[in-house]
N, C-alpha and C positions, 0 to 999 in steps of 0.2 A: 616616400615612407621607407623605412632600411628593416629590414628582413627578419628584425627582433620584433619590432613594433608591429609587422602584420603577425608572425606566430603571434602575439600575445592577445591581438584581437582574435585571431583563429580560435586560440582555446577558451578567451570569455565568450566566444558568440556558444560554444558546444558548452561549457556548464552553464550556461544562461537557457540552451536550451533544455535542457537536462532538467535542470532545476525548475521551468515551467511543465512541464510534462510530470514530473515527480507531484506539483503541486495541483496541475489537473487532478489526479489521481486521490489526492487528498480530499479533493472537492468533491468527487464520486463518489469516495467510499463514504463521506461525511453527509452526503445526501441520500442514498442506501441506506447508510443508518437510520435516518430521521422518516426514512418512509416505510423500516419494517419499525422501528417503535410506532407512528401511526396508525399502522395495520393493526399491530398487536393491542395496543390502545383501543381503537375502533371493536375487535371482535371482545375483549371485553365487555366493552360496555354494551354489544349485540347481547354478548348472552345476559349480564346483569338483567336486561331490559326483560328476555325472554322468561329466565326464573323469579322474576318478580325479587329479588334480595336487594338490599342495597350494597353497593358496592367496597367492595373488601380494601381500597385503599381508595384515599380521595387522587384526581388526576389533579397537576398542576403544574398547567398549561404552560408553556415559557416563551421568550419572544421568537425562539427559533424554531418553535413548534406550533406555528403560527397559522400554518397551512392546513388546506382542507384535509380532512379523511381519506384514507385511501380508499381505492373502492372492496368490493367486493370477494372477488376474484384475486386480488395479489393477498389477502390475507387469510385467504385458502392456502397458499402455495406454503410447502413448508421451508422454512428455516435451514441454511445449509448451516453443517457440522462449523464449527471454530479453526477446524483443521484445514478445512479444505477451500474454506473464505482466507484464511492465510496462507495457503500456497497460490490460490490464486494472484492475493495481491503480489505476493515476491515473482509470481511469472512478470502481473504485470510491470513490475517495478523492474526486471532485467530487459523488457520490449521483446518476450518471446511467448508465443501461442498459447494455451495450456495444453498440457500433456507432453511437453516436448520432453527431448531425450538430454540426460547428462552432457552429450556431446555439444547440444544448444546453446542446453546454461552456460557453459564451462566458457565457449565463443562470446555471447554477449558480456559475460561479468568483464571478459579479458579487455571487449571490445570498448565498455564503460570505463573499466580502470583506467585502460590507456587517455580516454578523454577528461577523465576526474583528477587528474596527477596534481596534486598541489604543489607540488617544486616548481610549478610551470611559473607562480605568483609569488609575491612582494612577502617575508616574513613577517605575519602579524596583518594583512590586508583581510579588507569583508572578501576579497574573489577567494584568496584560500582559505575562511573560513566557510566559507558557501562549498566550495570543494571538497574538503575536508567531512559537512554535515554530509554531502551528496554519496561520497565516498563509503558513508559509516552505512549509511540504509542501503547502498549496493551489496554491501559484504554481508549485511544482515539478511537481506535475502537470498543470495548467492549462498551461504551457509546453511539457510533452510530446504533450499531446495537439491543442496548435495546429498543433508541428510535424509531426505525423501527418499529420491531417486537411487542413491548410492548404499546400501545397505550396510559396508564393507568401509564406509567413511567415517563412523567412530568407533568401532571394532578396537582401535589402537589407542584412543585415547583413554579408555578402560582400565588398559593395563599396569601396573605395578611391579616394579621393578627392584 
């Protein structure tokens, strides 16, 4: 096998990985979803029951909310902010802790880029479009969580010249 032909296995095996992991992550958050609308669903129709009213929107049920009620307990727990479920997901989507430091991000985006490079594939192949999609949601994360962390990172884009 000649030394083109294993690099180019090398970099489909890494956005093949890339690309299953990105889609784990889809799968979590997509089941997160469907289990606080359950909760939320559930404590509804808790209190409906309690104050005797009939309920203020009919539910209707679909096949992917198919599953039992959550319990108790998780729809006590409240709801995190929009802000902070989406820096989460951009931590998880760079493969770094939450809370980490700019120095982190700035390492994994670099560390991703380099294994997402679509020059590496065929002009017009699924590998560099798969790359390419992989490419766009690292930067979109990588963007949000500079503007987090980095106070001082759209400071200049503001300005008018």
């Amino acid at each position: 096998m000649s030394w083109q032909r294993r690099l180019r296995h090398l970099a489909l095996s890494q956005v093949r990985a890339i690309k299953d992991r990105l889609d784990q992550l889809d799968a979590e958050d997509h089941d997160s979803l469907l289990t606080e609308r359950n909760a939320r669903e559930a404590a509804l129709r808790e209190l409906d029951d309690e104050v005797g009213l009939p309920p203020l929107r009919p539910s209707v049920p679909d096949a992917s909310s198919a599953r039992p009620s959550a319990s108790a307990p998780e729809a006590a727990t409240p709801a995190k902010p929009e802000r902070e479920t989406a820096l989460g997901r951009a931590y998880r989507i760079l493969g770094v802790p939450d809370g980490a430091d700019l120095s982190e991000v700035e390492a994994a985006y670099h560390t991703l880029a380099n294994r997402c490079r679509s020059v590496e594939f065929a002009e017009g192949s699924e590998e560099r479009e798969t790359a390419d999609a992989i490419m766009a949601r690292v930067d979109e994360a990588y963007n949000q969580l500079r503007e987090a962390l980095n106070p001082a990172a759209g400071r200049f884009d503001k300005l008018e010249l």
